[in-house]
C-alpha positions as CSV (number, residue, x, y, z in Angstrom):
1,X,-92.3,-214.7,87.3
2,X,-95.7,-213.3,88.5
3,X,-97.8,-211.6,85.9
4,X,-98.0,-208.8,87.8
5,X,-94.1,-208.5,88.1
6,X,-93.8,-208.9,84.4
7,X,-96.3,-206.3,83.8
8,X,-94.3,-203.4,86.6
9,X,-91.0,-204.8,84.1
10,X,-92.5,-204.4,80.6
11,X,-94.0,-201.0,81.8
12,X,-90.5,-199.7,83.0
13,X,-88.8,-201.1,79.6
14,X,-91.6,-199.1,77.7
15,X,-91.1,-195.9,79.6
16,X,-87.4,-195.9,78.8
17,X,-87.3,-197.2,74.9
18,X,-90.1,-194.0,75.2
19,X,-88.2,-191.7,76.4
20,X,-84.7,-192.3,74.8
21,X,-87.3,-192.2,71.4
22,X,-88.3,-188.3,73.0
23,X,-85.0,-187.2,73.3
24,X,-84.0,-184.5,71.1
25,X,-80.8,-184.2,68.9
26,X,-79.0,-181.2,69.0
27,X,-78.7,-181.5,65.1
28,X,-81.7,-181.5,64.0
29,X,-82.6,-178.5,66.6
30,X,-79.5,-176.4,65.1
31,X,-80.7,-177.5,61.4
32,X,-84.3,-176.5,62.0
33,X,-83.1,-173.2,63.4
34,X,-80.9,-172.4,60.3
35,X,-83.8,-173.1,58.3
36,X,-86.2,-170.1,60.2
37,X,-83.0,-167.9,60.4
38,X,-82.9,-168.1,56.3
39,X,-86.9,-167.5,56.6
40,X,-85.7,-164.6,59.1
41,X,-88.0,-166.3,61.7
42,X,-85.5,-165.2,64.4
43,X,-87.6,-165.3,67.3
44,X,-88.4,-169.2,66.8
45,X,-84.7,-169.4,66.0
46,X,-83.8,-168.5,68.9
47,X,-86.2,-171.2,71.0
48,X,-84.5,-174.1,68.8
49,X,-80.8,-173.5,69.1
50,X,-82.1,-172.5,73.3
51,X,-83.3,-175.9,73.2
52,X,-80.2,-177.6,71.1
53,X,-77.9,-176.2,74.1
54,X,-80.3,-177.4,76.9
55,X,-79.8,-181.0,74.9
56,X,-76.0,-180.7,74.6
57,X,-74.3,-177.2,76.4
58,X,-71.6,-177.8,74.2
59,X,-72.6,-178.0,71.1
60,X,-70.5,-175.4,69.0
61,X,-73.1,-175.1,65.8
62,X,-76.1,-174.0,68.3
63,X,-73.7,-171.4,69.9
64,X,-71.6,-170.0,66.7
65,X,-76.1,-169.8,65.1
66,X,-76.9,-168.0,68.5
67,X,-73.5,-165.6,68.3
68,X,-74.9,-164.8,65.1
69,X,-78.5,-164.0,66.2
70,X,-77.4,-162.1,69.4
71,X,-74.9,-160.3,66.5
72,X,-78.0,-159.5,64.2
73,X,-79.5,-157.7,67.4
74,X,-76.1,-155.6,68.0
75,X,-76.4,-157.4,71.6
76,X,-72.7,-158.3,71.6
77,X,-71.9,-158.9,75.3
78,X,-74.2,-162.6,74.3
79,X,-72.7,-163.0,71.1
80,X,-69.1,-163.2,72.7
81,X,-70.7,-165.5,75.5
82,X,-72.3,-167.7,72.8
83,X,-68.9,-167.2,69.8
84,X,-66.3,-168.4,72.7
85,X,-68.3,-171.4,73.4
86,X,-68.5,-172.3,69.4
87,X,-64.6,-172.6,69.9
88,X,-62.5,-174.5,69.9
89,X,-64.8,-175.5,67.0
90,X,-66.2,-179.2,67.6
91,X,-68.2,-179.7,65.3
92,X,-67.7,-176.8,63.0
93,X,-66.1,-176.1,59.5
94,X,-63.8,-174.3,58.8
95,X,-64.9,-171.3,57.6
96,X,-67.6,-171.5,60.6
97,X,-64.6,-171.2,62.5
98,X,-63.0,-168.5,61.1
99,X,-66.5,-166.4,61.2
100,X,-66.3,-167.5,65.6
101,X,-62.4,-166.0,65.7
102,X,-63.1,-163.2,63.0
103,X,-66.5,-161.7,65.1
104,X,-64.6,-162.2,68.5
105,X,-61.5,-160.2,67.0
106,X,-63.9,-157.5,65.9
107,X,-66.1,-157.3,69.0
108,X,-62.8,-157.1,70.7
């Protein structure tokens, strides 16, 4: 192989193992955000479990956090939106699904 070649080949191998290092886990997002919403940083809150979602859309934990924010700030047309897509409850306990069904029954 020309050097050149192998250069152009390890160049694309370390732009990929670099990105696929970059990429950002929905967790850790969702757990960062819990951690300001108990600090009642709820503006930076809101950026995480935005950017959990952009990561994964269906991640329940990000949207059940976010139905609780958009709760909080009596905007309750988004915390429907964000409680319906926490369900059926992948990835949630289940008392974290009871909260989902229990706001969605009050909010009617």
């Amino acid at each position: 192989m020309k050097p050149t070649i192998l250069l152009i080949v390890v160049a694309v191998l370390a732009a990929v193992v670099l990105a696929y290092a970059q990429r950002e886990d929905p967790r850790d997002l969702t757990s960062y955000a819990s951690t300001l919403m108990r600090e009642q940083r709820y503006d930076e809150a809101f950026v995480q479990l935005h950017r959990a979602i952009d990561v994964d859309g269906s991640f329940a934990p990000a949207h059940l956090l976010l139905g609780d924010l958009y709760y909080q700030q009596n905007n309750y047309p988004k915390a429907i939106e964000h409680y319906k897509r926490a369900l059926p409850g992948n990835g949630l306990s289940r008392p974290q699904i009871d909260r989902a069904k229990s706001r969605l029954a009050q909010l009617g």
